[in-house]
C-alpha positions as CSV (number, residue, x, y, z in Angstrom):
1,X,3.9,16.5,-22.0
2,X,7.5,15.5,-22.3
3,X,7.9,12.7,-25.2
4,X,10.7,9.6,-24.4
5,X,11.7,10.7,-27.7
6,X,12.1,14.6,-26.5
7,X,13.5,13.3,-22.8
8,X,16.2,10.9,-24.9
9,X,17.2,13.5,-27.6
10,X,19.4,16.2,-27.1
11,X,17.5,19.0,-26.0
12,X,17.9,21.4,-23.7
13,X,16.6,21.4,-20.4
14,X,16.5,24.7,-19.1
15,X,15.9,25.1,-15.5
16,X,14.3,27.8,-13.1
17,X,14.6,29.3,-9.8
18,X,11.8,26.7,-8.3
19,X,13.7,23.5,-9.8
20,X,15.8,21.8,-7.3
21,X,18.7,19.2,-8.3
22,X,21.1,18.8,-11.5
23,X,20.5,19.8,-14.3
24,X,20.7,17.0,-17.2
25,X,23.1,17.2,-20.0
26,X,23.5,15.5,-23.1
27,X,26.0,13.4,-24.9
28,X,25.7,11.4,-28.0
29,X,23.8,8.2,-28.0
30,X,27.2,6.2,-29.3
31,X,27.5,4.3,-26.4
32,X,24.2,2.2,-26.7
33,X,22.6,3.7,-23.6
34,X,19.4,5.4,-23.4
35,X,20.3,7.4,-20.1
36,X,23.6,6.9,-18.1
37,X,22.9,8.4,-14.3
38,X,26.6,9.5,-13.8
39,X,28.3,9.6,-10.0
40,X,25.3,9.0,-7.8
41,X,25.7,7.2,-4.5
42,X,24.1,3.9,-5.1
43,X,22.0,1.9,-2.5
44,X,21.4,-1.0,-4.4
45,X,18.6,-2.5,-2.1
46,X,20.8,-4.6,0.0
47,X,22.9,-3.8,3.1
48,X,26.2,-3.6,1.0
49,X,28.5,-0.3,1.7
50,X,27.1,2.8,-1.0
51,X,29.7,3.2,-3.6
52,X,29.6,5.8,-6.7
53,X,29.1,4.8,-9.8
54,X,27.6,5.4,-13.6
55,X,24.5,3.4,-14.1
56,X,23.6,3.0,-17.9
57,X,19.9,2.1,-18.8
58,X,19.2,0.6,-22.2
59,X,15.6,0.1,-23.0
60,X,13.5,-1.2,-19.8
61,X,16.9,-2.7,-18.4
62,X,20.1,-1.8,-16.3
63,X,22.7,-2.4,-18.8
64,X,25.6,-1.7,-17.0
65,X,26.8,-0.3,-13.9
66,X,30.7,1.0,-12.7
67,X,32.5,3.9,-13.6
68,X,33.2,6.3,-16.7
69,X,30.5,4.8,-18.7
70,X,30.8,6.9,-21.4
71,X,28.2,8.7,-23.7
72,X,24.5,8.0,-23.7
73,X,21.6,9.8,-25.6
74,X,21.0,11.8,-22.1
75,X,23.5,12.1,-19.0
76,X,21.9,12.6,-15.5
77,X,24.6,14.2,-13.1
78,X,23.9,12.3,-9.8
79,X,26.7,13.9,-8.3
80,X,25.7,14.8,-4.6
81,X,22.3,12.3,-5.0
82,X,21.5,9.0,-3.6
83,X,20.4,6.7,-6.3
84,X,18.6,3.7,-5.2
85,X,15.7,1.1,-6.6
86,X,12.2,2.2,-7.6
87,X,10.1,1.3,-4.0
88,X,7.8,-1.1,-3.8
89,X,4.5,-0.6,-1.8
90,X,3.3,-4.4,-1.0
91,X,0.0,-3.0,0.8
92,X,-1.8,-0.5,-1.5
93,X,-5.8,0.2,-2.3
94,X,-5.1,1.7,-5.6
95,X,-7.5,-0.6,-7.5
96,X,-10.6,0.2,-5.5
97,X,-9.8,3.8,-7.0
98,X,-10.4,2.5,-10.2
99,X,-13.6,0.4,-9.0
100,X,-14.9,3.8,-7.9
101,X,-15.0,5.3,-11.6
102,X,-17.8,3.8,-12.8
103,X,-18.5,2.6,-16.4
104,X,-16.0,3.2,-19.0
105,X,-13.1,2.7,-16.4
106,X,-10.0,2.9,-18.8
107,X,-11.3,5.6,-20.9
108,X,-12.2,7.7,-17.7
109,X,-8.7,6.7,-16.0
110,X,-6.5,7.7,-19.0
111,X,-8.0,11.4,-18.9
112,X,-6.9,12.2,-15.5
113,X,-3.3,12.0,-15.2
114,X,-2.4,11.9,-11.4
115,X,-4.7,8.7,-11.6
116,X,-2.9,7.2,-14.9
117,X,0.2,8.4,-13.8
118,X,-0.1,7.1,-10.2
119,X,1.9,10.5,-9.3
120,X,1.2,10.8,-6.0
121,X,3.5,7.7,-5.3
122,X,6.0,8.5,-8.8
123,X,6.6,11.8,-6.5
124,X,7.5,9.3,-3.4
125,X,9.8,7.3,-5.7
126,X,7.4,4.4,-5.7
127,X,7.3,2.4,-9.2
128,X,5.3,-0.7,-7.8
129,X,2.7,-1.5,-5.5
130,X,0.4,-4.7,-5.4
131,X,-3.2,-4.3,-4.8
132,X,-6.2,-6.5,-3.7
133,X,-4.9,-6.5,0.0
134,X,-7.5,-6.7,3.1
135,X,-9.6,-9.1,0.7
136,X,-10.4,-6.1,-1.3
137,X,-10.7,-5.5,-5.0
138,X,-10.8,-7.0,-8.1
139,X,-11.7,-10.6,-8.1
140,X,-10.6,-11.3,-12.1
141,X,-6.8,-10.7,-12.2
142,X,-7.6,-10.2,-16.1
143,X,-10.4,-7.8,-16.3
144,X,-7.7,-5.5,-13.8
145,X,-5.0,-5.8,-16.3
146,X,-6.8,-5.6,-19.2
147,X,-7.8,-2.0,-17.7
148,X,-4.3,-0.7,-16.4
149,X,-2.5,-2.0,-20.0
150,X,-5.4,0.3,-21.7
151,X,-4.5,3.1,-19.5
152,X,-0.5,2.1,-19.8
153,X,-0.7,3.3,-16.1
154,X,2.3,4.8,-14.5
155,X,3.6,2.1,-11.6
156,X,4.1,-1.7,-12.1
157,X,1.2,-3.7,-10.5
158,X,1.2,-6.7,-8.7
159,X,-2.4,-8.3,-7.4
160,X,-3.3,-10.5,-4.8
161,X,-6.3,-12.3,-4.9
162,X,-9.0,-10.5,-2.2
163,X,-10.8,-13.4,-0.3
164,X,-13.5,-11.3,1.0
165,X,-14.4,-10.5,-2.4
166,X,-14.3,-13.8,-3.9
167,X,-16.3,-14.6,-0.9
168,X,-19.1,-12.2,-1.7
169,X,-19.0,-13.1,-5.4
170,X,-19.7,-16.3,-4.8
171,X,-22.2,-16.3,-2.0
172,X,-24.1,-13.0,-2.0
173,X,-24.8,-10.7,0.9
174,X,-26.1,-13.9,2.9
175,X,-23.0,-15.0,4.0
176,X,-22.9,-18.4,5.5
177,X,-20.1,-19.0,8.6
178,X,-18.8,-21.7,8.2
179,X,-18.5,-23.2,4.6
180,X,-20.4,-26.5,3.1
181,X,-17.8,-28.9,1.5
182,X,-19.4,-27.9,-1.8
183,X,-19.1,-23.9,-0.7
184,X,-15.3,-24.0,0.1
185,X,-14.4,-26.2,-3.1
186,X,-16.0,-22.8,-4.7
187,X,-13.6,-21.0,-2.8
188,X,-10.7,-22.9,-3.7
189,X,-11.6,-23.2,-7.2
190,X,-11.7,-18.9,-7.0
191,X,-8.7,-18.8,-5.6
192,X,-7.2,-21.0,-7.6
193,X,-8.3,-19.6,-11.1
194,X,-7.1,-16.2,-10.0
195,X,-3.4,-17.7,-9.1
196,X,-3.2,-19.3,-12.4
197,X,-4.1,-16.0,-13.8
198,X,-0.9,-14.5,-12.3
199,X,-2.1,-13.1,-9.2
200,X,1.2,-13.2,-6.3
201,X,-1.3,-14.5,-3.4
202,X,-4.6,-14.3,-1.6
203,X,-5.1,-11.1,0.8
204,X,-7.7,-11.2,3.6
205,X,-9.4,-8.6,5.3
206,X,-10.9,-10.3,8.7
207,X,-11.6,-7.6,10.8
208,X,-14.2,-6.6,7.4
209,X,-17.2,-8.7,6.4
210,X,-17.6,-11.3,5.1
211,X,-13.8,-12.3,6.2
212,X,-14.6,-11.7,9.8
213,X,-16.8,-14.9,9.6
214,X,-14.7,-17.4,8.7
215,X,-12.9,-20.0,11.0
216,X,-9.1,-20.7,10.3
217,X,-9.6,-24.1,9.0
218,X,-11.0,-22.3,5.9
219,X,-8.2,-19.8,5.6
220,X,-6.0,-22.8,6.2
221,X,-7.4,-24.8,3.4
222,X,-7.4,-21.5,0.7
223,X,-3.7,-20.7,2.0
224,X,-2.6,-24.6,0.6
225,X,-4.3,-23.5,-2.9
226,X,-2.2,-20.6,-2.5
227,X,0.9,-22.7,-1.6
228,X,0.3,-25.1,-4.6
229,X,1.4,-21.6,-6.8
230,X,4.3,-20.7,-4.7
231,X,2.0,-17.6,-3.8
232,X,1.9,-15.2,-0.7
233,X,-1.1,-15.2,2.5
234,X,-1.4,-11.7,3.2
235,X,-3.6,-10.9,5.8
236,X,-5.8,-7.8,7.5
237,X,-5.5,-10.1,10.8
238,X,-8.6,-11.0,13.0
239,X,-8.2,-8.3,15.6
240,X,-5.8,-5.3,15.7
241,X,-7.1,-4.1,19.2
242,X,-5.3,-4.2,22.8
243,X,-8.8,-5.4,23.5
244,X,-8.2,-8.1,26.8
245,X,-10.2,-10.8,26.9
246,X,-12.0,-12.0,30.0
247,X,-9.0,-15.2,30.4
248,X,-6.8,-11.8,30.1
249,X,-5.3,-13.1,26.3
250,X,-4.9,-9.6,24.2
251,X,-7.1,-9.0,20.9
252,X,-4.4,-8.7,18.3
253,X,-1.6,-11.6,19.9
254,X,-4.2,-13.9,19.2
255,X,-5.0,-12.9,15.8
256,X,-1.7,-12.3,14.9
257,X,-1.4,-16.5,16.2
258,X,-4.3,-17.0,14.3
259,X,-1.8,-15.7,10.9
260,X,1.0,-17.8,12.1
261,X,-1.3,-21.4,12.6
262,X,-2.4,-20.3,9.0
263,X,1.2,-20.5,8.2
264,X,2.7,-23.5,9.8
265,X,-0.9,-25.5,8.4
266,X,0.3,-24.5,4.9
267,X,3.4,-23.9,4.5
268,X,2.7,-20.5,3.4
269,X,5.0,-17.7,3.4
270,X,2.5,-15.1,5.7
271,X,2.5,-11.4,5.2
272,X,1.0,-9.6,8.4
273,X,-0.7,-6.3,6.6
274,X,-0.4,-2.9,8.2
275,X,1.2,-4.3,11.8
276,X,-0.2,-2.3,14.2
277,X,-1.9,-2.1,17.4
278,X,-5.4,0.0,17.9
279,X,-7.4,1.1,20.2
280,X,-8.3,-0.1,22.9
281,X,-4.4,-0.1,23.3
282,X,-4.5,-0.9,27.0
283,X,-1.3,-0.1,27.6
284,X,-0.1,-2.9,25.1
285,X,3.7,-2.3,23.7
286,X,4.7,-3.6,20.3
287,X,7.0,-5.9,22.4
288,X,5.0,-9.0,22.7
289,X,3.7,-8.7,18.8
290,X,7.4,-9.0,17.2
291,X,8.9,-11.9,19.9
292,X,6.0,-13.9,18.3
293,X,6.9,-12.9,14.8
294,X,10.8,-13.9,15.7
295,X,9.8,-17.0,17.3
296,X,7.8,-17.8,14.8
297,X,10.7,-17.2,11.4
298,X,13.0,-19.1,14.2
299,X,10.9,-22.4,14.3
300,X,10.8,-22.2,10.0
301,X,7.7,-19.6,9.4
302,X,8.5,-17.4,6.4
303,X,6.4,-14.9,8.2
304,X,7.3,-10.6,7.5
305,X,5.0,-7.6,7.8
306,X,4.6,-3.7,6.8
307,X,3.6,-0.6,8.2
308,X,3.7,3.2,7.7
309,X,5.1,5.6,8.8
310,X,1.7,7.0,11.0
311,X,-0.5,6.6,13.7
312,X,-3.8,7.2,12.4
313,X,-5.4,4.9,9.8
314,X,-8.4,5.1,7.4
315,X,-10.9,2.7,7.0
316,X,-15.0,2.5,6.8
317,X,-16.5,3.8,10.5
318,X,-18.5,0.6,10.3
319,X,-15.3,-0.3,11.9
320,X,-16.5,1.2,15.2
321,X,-18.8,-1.5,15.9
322,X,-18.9,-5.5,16.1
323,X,-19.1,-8.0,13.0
324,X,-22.4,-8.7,13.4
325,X,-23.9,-5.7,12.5
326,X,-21.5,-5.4,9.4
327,X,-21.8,-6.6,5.7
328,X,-19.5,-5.5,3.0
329,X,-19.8,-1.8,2.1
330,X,-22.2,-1.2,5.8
331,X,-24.5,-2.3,7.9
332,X,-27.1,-5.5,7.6
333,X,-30.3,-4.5,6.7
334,X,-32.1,-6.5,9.9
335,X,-30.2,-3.2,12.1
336,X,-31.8,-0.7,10.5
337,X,-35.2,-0.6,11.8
338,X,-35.6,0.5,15.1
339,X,-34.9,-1.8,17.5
340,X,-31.7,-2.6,15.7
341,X,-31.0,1.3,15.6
342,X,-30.8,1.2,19.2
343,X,-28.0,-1.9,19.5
344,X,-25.9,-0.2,17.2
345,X,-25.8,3.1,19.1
346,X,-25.3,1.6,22.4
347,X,-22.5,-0.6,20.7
348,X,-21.1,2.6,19.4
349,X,-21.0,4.3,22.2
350,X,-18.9,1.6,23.6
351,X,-16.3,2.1,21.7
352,X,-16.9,5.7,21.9
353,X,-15.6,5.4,25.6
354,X,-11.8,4.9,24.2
355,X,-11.8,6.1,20.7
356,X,-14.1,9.5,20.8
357,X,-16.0,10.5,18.3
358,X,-13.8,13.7,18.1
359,X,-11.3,11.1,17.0
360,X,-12.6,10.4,13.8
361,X,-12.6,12.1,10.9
362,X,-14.9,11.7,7.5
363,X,-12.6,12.5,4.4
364,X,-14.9,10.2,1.6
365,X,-18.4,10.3,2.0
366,X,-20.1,10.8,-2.0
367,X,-23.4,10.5,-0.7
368,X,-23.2,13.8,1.4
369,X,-19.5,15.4,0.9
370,X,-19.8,18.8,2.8
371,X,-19.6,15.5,6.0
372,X,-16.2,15.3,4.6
373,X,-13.3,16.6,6.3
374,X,-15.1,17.0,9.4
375,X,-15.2,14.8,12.6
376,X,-17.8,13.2,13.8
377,X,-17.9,15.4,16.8
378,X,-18.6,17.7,14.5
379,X,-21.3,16.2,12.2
380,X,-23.5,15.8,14.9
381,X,-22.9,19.0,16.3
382,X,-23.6,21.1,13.3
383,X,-26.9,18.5,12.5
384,X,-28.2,18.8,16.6
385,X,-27.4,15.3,17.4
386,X,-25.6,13.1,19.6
387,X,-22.6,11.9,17.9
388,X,-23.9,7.9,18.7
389,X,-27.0,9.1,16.5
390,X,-25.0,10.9,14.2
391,X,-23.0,7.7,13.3
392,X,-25.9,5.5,13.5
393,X,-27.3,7.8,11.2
394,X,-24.6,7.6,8.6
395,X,-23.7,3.5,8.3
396,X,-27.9,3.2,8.3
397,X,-28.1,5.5,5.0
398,X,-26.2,3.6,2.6
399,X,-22.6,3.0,1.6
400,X,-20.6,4.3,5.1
401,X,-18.2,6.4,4.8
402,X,-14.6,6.4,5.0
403,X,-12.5,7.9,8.1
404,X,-9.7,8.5,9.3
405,X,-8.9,7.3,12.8
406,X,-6.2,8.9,15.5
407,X,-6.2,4.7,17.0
408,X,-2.3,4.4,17.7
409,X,0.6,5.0,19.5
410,X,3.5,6.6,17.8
411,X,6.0,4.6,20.1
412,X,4.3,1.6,19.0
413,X,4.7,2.3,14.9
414,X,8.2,3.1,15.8
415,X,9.0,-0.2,17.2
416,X,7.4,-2.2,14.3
417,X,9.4,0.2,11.9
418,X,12.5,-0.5,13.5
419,X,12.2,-4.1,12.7
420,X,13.5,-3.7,8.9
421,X,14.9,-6.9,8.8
422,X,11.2,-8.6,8.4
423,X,9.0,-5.3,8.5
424,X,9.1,-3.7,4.8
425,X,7.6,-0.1,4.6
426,X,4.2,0.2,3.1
427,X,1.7,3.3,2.5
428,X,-1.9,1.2,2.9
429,X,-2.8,4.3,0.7
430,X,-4.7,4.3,-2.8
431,X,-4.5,5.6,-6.1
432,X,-5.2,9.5,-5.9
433,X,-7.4,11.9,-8.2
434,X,-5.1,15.1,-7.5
435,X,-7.3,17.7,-5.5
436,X,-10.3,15.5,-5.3
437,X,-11.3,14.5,-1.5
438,X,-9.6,14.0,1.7
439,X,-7.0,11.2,0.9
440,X,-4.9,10.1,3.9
441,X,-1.3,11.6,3.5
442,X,0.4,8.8,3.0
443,X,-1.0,8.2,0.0
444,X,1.6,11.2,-0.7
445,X,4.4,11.2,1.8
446,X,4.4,7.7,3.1
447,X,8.2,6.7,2.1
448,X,10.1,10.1,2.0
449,X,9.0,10.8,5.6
450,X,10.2,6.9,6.3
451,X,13.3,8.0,5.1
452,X,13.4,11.3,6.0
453,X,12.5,10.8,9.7
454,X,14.2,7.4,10.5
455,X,17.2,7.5,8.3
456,X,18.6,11.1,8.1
457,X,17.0,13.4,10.9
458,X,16.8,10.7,13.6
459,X,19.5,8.9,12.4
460,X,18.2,5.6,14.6
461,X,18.1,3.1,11.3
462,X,20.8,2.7,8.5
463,X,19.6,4.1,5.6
464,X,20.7,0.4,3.2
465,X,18.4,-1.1,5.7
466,X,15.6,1.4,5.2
467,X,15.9,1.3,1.4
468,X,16.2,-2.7,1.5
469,X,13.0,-2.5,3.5
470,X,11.3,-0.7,0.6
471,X,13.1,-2.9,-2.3
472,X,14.7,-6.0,-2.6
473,X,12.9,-7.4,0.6
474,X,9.2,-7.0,-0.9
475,X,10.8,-8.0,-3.8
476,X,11.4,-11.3,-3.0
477,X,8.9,-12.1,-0.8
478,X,6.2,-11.7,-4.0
479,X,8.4,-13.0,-6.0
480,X,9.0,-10.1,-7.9
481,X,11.3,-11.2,-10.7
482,X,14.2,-8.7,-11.4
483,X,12.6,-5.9,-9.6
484,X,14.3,-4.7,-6.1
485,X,18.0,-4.2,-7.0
486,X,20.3,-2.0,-8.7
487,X,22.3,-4.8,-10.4
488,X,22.8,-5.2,-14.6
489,X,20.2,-7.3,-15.9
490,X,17.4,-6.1,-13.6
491,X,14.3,-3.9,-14.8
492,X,15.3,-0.3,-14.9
493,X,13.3,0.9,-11.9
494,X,15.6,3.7,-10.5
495,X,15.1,6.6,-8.0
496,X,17.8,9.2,-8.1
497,X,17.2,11.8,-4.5
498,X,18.3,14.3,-2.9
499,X,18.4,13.7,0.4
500,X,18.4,17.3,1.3
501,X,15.3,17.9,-0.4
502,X,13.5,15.6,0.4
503,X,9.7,15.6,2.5
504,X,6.4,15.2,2.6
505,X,4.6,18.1,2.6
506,X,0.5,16.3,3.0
507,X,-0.8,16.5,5.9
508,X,-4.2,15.3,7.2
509,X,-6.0,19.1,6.5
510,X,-4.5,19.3,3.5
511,X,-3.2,15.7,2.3
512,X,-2.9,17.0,-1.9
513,X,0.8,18.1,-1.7
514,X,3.5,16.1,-3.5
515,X,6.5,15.0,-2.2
516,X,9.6,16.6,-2.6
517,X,13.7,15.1,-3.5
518,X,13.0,12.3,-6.1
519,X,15.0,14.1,-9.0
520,X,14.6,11.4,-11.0
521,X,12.4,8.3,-11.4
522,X,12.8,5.3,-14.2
523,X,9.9,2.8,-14.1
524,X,11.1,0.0,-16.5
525,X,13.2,2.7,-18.8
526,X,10.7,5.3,-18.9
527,X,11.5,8.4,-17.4
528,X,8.2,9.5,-15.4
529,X,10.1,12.2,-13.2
530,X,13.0,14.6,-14.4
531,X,14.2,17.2,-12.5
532,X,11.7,16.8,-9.7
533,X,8.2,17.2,-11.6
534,X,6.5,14.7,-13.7
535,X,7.0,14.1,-17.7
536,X,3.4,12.6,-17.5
537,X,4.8,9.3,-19.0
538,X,4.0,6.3,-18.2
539,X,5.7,2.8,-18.1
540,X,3.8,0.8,-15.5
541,X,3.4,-2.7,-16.2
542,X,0.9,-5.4,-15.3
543,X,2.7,-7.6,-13.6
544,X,2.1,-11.1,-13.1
545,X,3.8,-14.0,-10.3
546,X,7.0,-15.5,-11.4
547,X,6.9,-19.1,-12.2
């Protein structure tokens, strides 16, 4: 492990045929600066021109940026290399990774160190991400913190708090639909500690249960709490299907109306999660989605979104069928005799009809892992059953597993992507245990194939946009104080690239390959990447809403 104290002293850094990007050299520390990053192109995380320039970090701060800066205890060489903000992932799982581990979270967190270190995203250039999104997660702000400061872990954090959870917390497995007076004063109350505790917002997931139960005069009512803190309604929207309606009005327009009503009532500032359109697509363009959203920031709705840079997600397979069989983690216990057996196979095969079975692939299943990495075409062929069976099989046993879905159209991502004026770049990825399971890639590649593909192959989006779309945008929007920008006086969270090395390498086989070009990475001060492979230290912070 490289010590701050070995990175900032002046050793020698030797490198090898495998290393790609400057080498660092050393001055003396007389200047005051901890590292100065000399001649890099900066991007500061707005749409101004790139200019070159010495930046000089002192402590967890930018101390100074402009030319000839002089000495510091180590000198980066930019020349040649982009140098931009840490990014900022607004819609990340990484705290149900830690929810997985079991007793003695901390202790078991800080022996692994791609989970303390959060490397998969430190190898993206990623230095914060907020969690609790889909109303998922940890439903004490405190009890989350308390467990990343123990494990110092390696990004910042922000948290939202997850109404589903809250929800389930507070009333059990027997949901109710629509909430007693008494019920959603509970709800407000939950919300409400959890903003006072520092959390940015309140995320919900209502395509999941128990969210997919509630009426929008509850979400409505939880958003003003959220208001009352200055926070942020992020939401997993209603419906994220082309599915048309008898009256011909499409699935996800009228969820994604549902998240703008939410708004207006509120006065919220509404964060549309993981803008996308699933199957059945019915020949549905993104078109129609963002003339709402532009309508909607038009008529005074401080409304945005993300995405990623895919088109298959990953979510439970108890996704494949309606809300009504659903609870939590699978499926209600009154469908698993066998009468309910048989309405949950004909509903899956259904949806079967648009989104085969060959379609969907296990990658996290603990209860029976040799499922995993296998479709569930597959499954049931190797176990001699029908692949309706098969699934019915699996969300009837316990805890369903988790899948990856091939549900969208490329041209559609593309179009919400484009849209980087109110569309930030997300992963919807998690915390990763290096080698362990089938992650989705993007919990690996998610922003260097953003920029890679759209910025400097493609050439179709200006690369300051694409980098504002991943910083100072997100930034503001969660109220993120002096996090986003390259500018003296802001948090030392710095990316230095190579554009000409930089990929993703993960794919969906094989999803455990880091990404490649971030030379460099500061998060707050703390150098946790030099010369393109981790120092294994850590500067994370848990972070908590600004005032």
């Amino acid at each position: 492990m490289i010590t701050r104290r070995d990175f900032l002293k002046g050793a020698v850094i030797t490198g090898t045929a495998c290393m790609v990007g400057p080498l660092a050299t050393y001055g003396s520390d007389g200047s005051g600066y901890d590292t100065v990053i000399r001649n890099g192109t900066v991007y500061d995380g707005t749409l101004a021109k790139p200019y070159i320039a010495d930046i000089g970090i002192r402590g967890d701060r930018i101390a100074a940026i402009g030319s000839n800066l002089g000495a510091g205890a180590q000198i980066i060489d930019a020349t040649g290399l982009i140098v931009t903000p840490g990014f900022i992932d607004v819609h990340n799982h990484g705290d149900l990774t830690f929810q997985r581990l079991g007793k003695d979270v901390a202790a078991t967190a800080s022996g692994i160190p791609s989970l303390a270190g959060n490397q998969s995203y430190a190898y993206q250039g990623v230095t914060t991400v907020v969690t609790g999104n889909c109303g998922l997660g940890y439903t004490n702000v405190n009890e989350f913190y308390d467990i990343l400061t123990k494990v110092n872990f390696g990004s910042n954090v922000y948290h939202l708090a997850p109404h589903g959870a809250i929800r389930e917390k507070l009333f059990g497995h027997n949901q109710p639909q629509k909430l007693t007076p008494k019920q959603l004063e509970a709800m407000k109350k939950g919300v409400a500690e959890e903003m006072e505790k520092g959390a940015v917002g309140m995320s919900t997931g209502l395509e999941y249960a128990p969210g997919a139960l509630t009426n929008t005069e509850e979400l409505v009512e939880l958003a003003k709490v959220v208001k009352s803190y200055n926070g942020v309604y992020a939401s997993h929207i209603r419906d994220l299907t082309g599915k048309i309606y008898i009256d011909g009005r499409r699935g996800v327009i009228e969820a994604l109306k549902e998240a703008i009503e939410v708004g207006k009532k509120a006065n919220v500032p509404v964060q549309i999660s993981h803008i996308q359109i699933n199957e059945p697509i019915n020949n549905m363009t993104a078109k129609p989605m963002i003339e709402l959203i532009v309508k909607a920031r038009a008529e005074g709705v401080d409304i945005t979104a993300d995405a990623y840079p895919y088109d298959a997600g990953v979510t439970w397979i108890t996704m494949l069928t309606p809300a009504k069989y659903k609870t939590d983690k699978g499926i209600k216990e009154e469908y698993k005799n066998a009468k309910g057996r048989a309405a949950l196979k004909k509903a899956v095969e259904e949806t079967f009809e648009y989104l085969g079975p060959e379609r969907t692939m296990i990658i996290i299943y603990p209860e029976r892992p040799h499922y995993e990495r296998k479709t569930i075409k597959e499954i049931a062929d190797m176990e001699h059953k029908s692949p309706s069976d098969m699934y019915v099989d699996m969300v009837c046993s316990g805890d369903a597993p988790q899948a990856i879905m091939n549900d969208q159209d490329i041209r559609n991502v593309r179009e919400f992507l484009m849209c980087t004026d109110f569309v930030f770049v997300c992963s919807d990825g998690w915390t990763t245990i290096k080698d362990a399971g089938k992650p989705h890639p993007r919990c690996y590649g998610a922003y260097p194939r953003m920029i890679k593909t759209f910025a400097v192959e493609e050439k179709i989006l200006d690369l300051s946009a694409v980098i504002r779309a991943m910083t100072s945008l997100p930034a503001e929007k969660f109220r993120m104080k002096d996090r986003g920008k390259l500018a003296v006086g802001y948090l030392a969270d710095i990316a230095v690239i190579n554009l000409k090395m930089l990929a993703d390498h993960a794919t969906y086989n094989n999803p455990h390959q880091y990404s490649t070009g971030v030379e460099y990475l500061f998060v707050n001060g703390t150098p946790s990447i030099a010369q393109g492979t981790t120092t294994n230290q850590r500067g994370g912070r848990a972070s908590k809403r600004q005032a």
